[in-house]
C-alpha positions, -999 to 999 in steps of 0.1 A, spaced: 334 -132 -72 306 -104 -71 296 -88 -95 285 -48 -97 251 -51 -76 272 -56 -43 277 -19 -41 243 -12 -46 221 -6 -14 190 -23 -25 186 -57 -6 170 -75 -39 199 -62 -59 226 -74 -35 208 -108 -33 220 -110 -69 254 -102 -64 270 -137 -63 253 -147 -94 276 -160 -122 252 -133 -142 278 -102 -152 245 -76 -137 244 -41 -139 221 -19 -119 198 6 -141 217 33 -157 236 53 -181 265 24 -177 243 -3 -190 226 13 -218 256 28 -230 271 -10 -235 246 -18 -251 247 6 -275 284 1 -276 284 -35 -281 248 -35 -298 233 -63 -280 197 -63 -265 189 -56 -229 181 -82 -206 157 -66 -175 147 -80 -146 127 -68 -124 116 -78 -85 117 -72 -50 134 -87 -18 107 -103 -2 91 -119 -35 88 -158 -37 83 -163 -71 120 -140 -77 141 -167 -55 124 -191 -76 141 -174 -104 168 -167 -88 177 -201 -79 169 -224 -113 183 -200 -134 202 -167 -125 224 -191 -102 231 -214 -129 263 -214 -145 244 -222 -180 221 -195 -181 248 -174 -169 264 -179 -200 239 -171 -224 226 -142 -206 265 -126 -204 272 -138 -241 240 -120 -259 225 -99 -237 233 -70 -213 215 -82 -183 205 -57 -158 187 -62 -127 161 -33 -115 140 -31 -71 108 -23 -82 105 -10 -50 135 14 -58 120 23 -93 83 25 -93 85 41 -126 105 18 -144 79 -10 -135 49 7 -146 62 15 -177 73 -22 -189 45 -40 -166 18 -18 -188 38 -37 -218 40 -70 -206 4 -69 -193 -10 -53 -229 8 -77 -247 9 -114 -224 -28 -105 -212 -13 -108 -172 12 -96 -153 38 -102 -120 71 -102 -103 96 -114 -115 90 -91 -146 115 -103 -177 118 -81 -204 141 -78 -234 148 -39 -246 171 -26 -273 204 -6 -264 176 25 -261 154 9 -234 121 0 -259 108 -35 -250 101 -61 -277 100 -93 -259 86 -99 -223 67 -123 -193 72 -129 -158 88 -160 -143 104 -182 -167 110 -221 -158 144 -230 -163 138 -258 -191 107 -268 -212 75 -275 -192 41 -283 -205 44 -270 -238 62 -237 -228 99 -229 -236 118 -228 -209 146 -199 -202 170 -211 -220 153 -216 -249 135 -183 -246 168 -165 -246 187 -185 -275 157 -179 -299 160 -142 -292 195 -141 -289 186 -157 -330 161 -134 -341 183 -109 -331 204 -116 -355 187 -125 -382 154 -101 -379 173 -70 -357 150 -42 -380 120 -59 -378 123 -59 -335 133 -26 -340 107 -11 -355 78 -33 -339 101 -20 -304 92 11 -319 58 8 -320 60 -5 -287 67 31 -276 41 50 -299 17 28 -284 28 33 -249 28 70 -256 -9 70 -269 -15 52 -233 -2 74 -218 -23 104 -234 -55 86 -236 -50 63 -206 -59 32 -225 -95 45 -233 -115 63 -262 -115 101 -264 -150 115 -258 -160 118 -293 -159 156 -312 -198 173 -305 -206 145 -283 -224 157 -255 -207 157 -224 -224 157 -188 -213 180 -161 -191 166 -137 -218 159 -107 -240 141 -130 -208 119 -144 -198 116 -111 -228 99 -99 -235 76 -126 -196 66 -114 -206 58 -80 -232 41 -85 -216 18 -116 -184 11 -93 -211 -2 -63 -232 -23 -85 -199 -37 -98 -192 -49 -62 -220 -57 -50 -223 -78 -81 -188 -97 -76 -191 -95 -36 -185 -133 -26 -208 -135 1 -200 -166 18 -161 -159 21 -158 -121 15 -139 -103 -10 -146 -96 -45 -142 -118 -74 -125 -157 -67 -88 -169 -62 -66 -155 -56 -78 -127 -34 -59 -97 -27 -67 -75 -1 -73 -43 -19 -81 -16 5 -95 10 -22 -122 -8 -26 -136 -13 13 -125 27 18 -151 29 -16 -179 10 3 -172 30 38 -176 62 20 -208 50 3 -223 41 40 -211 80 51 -233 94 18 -261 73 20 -264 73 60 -251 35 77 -291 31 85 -299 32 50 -308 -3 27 -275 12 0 -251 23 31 -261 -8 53 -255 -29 22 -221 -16 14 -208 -21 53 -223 -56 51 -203 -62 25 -175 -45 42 -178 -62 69 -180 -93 61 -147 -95 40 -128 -78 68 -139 -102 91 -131 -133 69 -97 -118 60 -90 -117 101 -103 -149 104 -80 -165 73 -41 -180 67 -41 -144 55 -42 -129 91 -6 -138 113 -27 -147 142 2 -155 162 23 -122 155 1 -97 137 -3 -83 104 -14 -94 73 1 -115 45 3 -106 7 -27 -124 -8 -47 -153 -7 -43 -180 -34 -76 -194 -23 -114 -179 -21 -112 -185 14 -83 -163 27 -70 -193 37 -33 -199 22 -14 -172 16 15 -165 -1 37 -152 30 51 -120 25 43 -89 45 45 -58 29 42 -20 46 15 -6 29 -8 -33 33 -2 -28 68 -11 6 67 -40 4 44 -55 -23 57 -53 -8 92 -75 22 79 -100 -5 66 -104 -19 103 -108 15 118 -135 23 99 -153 -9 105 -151 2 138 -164 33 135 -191 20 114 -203 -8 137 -191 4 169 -178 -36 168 -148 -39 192 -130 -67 173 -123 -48 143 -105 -23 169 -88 -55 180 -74 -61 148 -61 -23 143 -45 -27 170 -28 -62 163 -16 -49 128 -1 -20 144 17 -41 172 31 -64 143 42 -30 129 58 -12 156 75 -43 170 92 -63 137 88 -28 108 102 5 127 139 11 130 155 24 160 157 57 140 122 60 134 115 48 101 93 18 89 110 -13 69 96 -19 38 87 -58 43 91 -90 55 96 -123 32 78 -153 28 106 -176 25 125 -187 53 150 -213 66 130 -244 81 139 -248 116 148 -283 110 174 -272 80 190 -245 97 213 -264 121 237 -240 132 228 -212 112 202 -205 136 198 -170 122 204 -179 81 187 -152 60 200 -157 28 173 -161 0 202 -174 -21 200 -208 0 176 -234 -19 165 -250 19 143 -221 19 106 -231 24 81 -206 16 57 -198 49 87 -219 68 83 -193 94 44 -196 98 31 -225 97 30 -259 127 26 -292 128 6 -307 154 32 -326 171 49 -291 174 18 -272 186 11 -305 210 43 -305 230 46 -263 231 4 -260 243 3 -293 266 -36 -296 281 -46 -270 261 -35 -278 227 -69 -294 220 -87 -268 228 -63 -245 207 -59 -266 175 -101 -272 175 -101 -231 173 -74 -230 138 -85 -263 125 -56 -279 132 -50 -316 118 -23 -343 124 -15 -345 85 -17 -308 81 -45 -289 72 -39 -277 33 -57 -294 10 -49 -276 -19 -13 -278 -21 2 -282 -58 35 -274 -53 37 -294 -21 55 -269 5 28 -277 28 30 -316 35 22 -321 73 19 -285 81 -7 -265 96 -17 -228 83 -38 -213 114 -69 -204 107 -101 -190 126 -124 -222 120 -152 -208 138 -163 -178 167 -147 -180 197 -181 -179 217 -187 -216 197 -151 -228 207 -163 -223 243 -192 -233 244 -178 -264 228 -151 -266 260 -177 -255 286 -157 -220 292 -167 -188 301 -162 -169 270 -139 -148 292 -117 -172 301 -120 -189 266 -105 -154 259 -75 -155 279 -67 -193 276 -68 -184 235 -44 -154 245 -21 -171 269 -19 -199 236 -8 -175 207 15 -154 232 32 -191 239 37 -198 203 47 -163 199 79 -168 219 84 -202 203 83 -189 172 109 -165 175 134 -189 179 131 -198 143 151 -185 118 135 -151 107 125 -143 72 143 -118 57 139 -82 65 141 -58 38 151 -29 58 147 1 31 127 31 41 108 38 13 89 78 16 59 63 0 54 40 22 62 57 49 36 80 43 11 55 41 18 43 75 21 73 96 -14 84 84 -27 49 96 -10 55 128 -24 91 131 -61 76 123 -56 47 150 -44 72 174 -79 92 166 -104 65 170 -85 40 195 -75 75 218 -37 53 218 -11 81 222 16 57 215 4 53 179 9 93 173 44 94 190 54 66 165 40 82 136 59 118 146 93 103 152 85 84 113 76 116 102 107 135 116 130 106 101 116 113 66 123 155 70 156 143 86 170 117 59 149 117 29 147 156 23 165 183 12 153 215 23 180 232 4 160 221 -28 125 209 -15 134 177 -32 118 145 -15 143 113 -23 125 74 -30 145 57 1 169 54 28 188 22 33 226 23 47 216 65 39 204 83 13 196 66 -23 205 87 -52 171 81 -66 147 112 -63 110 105 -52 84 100 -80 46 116 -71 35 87 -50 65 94 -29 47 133 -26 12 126 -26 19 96 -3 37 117 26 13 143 19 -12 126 31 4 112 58 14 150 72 -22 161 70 -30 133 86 -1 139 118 -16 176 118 -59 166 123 -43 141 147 -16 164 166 -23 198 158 16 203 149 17 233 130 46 224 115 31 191 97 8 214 79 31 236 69 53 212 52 27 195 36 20 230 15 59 228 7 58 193 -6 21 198 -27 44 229 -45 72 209 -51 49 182 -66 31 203 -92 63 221 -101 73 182 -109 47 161 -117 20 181 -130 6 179 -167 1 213 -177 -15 198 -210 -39 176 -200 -42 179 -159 -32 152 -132 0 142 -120 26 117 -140 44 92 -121 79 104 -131 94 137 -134 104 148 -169 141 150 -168 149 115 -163 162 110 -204 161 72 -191 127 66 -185 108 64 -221 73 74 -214 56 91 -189 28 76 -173 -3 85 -150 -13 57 -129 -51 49 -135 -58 20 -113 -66 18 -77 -45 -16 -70 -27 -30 -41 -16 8 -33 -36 40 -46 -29 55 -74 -10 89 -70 -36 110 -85 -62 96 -64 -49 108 -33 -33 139 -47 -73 148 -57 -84 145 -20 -52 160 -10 -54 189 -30 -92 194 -16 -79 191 23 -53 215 12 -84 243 1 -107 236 29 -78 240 53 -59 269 37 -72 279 6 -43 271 -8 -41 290 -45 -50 263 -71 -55 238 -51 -92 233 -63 -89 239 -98 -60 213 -99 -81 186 -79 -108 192 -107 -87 189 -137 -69 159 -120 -104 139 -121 -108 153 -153 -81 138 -164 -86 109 -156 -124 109 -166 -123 86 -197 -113 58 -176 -137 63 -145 -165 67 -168 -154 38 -185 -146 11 -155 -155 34 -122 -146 1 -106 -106 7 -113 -101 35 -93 -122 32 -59 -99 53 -42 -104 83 -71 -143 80 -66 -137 86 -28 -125 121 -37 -160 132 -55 -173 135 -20 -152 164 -12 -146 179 -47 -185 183 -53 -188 197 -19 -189 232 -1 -158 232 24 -171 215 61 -146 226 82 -144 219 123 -118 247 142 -109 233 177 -98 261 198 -77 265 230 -44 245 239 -40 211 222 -24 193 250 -57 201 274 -80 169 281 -108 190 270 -95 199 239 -86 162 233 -126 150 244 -136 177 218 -116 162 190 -121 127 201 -158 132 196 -151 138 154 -136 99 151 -169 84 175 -183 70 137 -188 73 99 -198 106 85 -193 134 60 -155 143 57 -145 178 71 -115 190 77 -105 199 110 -79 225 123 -67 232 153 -64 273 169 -36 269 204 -44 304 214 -23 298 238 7 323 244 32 296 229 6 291 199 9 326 190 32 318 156 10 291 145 -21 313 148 -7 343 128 2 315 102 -33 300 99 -51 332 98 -25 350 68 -43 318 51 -77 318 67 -82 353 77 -112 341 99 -97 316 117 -85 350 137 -117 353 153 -112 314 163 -109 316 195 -116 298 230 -141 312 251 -139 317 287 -109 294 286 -126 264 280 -118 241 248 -143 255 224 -156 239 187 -167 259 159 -186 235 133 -185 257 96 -204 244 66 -190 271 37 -173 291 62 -207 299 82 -202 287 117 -228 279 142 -218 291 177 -194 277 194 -201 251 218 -178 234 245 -185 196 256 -188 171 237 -228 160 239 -230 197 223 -205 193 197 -218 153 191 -252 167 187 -243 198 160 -225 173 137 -255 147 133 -277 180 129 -252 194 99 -246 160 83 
């Protein structure tokens, strides 16, 4: 029989909803029987496409034992982290302050009132190597409980004093009373140049990425070097350093298990140094972060095969993550059915099935690669390194045994040279190869799709997609980001309220966005407007940056907490101070916040952008290198506005070469609007210029597509091809 998460719409919660577990979704209902009945709270938190939850899931949540002791002493209650961002930051900041790590699945035990006492991630079912398994780990709190309930509730209780200093200080020492304090461009540099040495100090040069195993691919950090390269000038020994560095982990990322080579898109993270086995999952933002990382390689080296990649992420993207409504899914798993254990459940997606093989999906043997490439499977399998007893090596909890993770072994201009081809037709053969497996492939049993829209995400994406459709000229990439953009206004807003909601799955949650969801979509709209010159992108972008800061703004102390302040569930509020897998929502909301003055001079806008880096200031001053992203925004917050104003009708070719010419490489960000004096642009127009009074004198000249370039709202005059316009920007930079 199911229990209460089959009427909830979140795919991880309804993977739970055969459990033998008595589960409750988050809420009133829960706590309120546990206040009733005065037993602790069981939380566990996770998402749908996380291997380490079915591993959970299966040893312990499905077993009738567990079951038991979890329904007999505990409330247990079962939370999508995807759903509740909030709720996750608050008790991972626990678990990681007091375990000294962190991860999904998060386990924490809470009195009736939501304060933790007790927590870790995955918990093996029995005793292993010295540490208690689950069982044990619940019948000795289920005991102390009983006998020591005031001492867990007072140390729970400190728990949440301690949390609430966090949360004011953000884990880091006041500046201390009469202590000198440096103005914020000095502070700022020291910053930069702390967070690059930090990188260039940990930079693994032989394999890319920063630190050793695992690896994650965190985008903040290669959008940090990029901007460092656009400061310094690419030519210079600091800039060509950081793109080196760049560079060279980009390209062993694409190269890596990490990379789907066969259809596109990037996995999770690396256990290894070398990018080489991944744990499988694909999520949406690192789609859409990542993507940006690749167009910027190519606009810093010019280097087509970072534009090759782009392109393969957002194939992988618009193909297997976009709804026919619009939207992006949120992920895909890494488990999957092997083909051999599906039989006639050729389609099985269940993650409650234990045949699930993690990476079942991905990975070959060579028999299999043999019979599907005929003469050319030599050639292939010499690429990716194939072997006849698989190619992992390192393989300790043996999923791998006989199986082949693809991976670049070496250029393709060696692999031809090697088989006495043409590097051309090296090319095509290599093509025809992964196109081949491609349809092979997809007669295997799929992971599973979670299919929520989450805004956040959603954000992220469509300003990826607006950025590829800038530098790769690809007007498919903007019509997909638009009809994304439109499905958010359509099904995740309420324009009666201004009132963004977290996700759409099945319809509408219930669950109201938190700031990323704002700052993320944001973004993602001023994005869609540089790339489209849709008015009304801008225009709600200044709607949603008021409903944020009516929301999420810290009057006190400046910057933007994750979580509005009614929510009488949630028991701190916190700011997000690292710049991890995704970017913290102050980090963005700072450069948003800047684009916002340049453009409009939106009221505020600038003061808030300074006092949300101030806020945050102990902890870039302390460890610049935790929030890349945030030191991104210095770039435009100690600068005078650089603004470009394209005038004459959007849709022209010549307008199109003008703006084209703004995305040719790295440089100094300005913001760029767009005037259709056009007779249909008249309403737009009147609404830029009751902003921007002298974006009334913007206007085309002679009928020809005409750029004004504006450092501080002085303009040079206008010019009207692109060598002109090319030429003007390198002279202002």
């Amino acid at each position: 029989m199911s229990n209460r998460l089959a009427a909830e719409k979140s795919p991880y919660l309804r993977q739970h909803a055969d459990n033998p577990v008595d589960w409750y979704p988050w809420g009133e209902e829960a706590l309120a029987k546990a206040q009733r009945e005065q037993k602790p709270i069981f939380l566990s938190i996770g998402y749908s496409t996380c291997h380490w939850c079915h591993v959970m899931a299966h040893e312990s949540f499905e077993n009738a034992g567990v079951a038991e002791a979890l329904n007999r002493d505990f409330v247990p209650v079962k939370v999508d982290r995807e759903e509740r961002p909030d709720l996750d930051r608050v008790y991972m900041t626990y678990v990681q302050q007091t375990t000294g790590h962190g991860g999904w699945p998060m386990s924490v035990w809470l009195t009736p009132e939501g304060k933790p006492f007790y927590g870790g991630t995955y918990f093996a079912p029995d005793d292993r190597q010295g540490r208690p398994g689950f069982v044990a780990v619940l019948n000795a709190i289920a005991r102390h409980w009983q006998d020591d309930r005031e001492k867990i509730l007072a140390g729970a209780d400190e728990v949440v004093q301690s949390l609430r200093r966090y949360a004011a200080e953000g884990g880091a020492q006041e500046i201390r009373e009469g202590a000198a304090v440096p103005p914020l461009h000095e502070a700022a540099g020291d910053a930069f140049e702390k967070c690059y040495h930090y990188f260039h100090e940990a930079h693994d040069e032989q394999w890319g990425g920063f630190g050793g195993a695992p690896k994650f691919p965190r985008a903040s950090v290669i959008n940090f070097l990029f901007r460092v390269a656009a400061l310094q000038g690419a030519q210079s020994e600091l800039g060509a350093s950081a793109v080196k560095m760049a560079e060279r982990t980009l390209q062993k990322m694409a190269e890596g298990g990490l990379h789907d080579h066969v259809g596109g898109g990037f996995h999770r993270y690396s256990v290894d140094e070398q990018w080489f086995v991944p744990h499988f999952e694909k999520m949406l933002y690192d789609q859409a972060l990542i993507a940006l990382n690749y167009l910027e390689a190519m606009q810093a080296s010019g280097r087509e095969v970072f534009a090759w990649v782009a392109r393969d992420i957002f194939e992988y993207v618009r193909r297997d993550l976009t709804g026919l409504h619009g939207g992006f899914y949120s992920a895909e798993d890494a488990d999957s059915v092997p083909l051999a254990a599906a039989g006639d459940h050729g389609q099985e997606t269940s993650n409650k099935n234990p045949s699930h093989a993690e990476g079942a999906f991905y990975v070959w043997t060579k028999d299999e690669l043999d019979a599907a490439l005929g003469l050319d499977a030599v050639f292939f399998c010499s690429h990716y390194g194939v072997k006849a007893g698989g190619n992992v090596a390192h393989d300790p909890q043996g999923e791998f045994v006989g199986q082949n993770i693809l991976r670049q072994r070496q250029s393709l201009g060696v692999t031809a040279r090697d088989f006495d081809l043409d590097i051309a037709v090296a090319s095509e053969k290599l093509l025809g190869c992964l196109e081949r497996l491609k349809h092979l492939r997809a007669r295997r049993p799929r992971p599973h799709l979670d299919d929520k829209v989450i805004t956040a995400w959603n954000g992220l994406m469509i300003s990826a997609l607006a950025k590829g459709h800038q530098v790769l000229g690809e007007a498919a990439y903007l019509g997909t980001a638009t009809r994304a953009a439109e499905f958010v206004e359509r099904e995740l807003f309420d324009a009666a309220t201004g009132v963004l909601y977290r996700s759409w799955r099945e319809g509408r949650s219930t669950i109201e966005g938190f700031a990323e969801d704002y700052t993320f979509l944001i973004q993602g709209l001023l994005d869609l407007y540089e790339a489209g010159f849709e008015i009304r992108w801008l225009q709600w972008a200044v709607q949603l940056q008021a409903k944020m800061d009516e929301l999420f703004w810290d009057a006190g102390r400046g910057g933007y907490f994750n979580s509005r302040a009614d929510d009488p569930l949630v028991i701190v509020r916190l700011k997000e101070d690292y710049d991890g897998a995704e970017p913290a929502p102050n980090s963005v909301a700072a450069l948003n916040l800047i684009r916002l003055d340049w453009m409009l001079g939106l009221p505020g806008a600038r003061d808030r952008a300074l006092n949300t880096i101030q806020s945050l200031r102990a902890q870039w001053t302390r460890a610049s290198h935790a929030l890349p992203q945030l030191l991104c925004a210095f770039e435009v917050v100690l600068s005078e506005p650089r603004t470009v104003v394209l005038a004459g009708d959007p849709q022209s070719a010549a307008f199109q070469v003008l703006a084209a010419v703004l995305h040719e490489g790295l440089g100094l960000r300005r913001v760029l609007l767009g005037v259709d004096d056009s007779p249909a642009g008249g309403e737009a127009r009147g609404w830029l210029a009751t902003h921007r009074s002298y974006l009334a004198e913007m206007k085309s000249v002679g009928g020809e597509a005409t750029a004004y370039v504006c450092d501080n709202f002085t303009c040079q005059p206008p010019v009207f091809s692109a060598n002109e316009l090319r030429a003007l920007l390198v002279g202002t930079r």
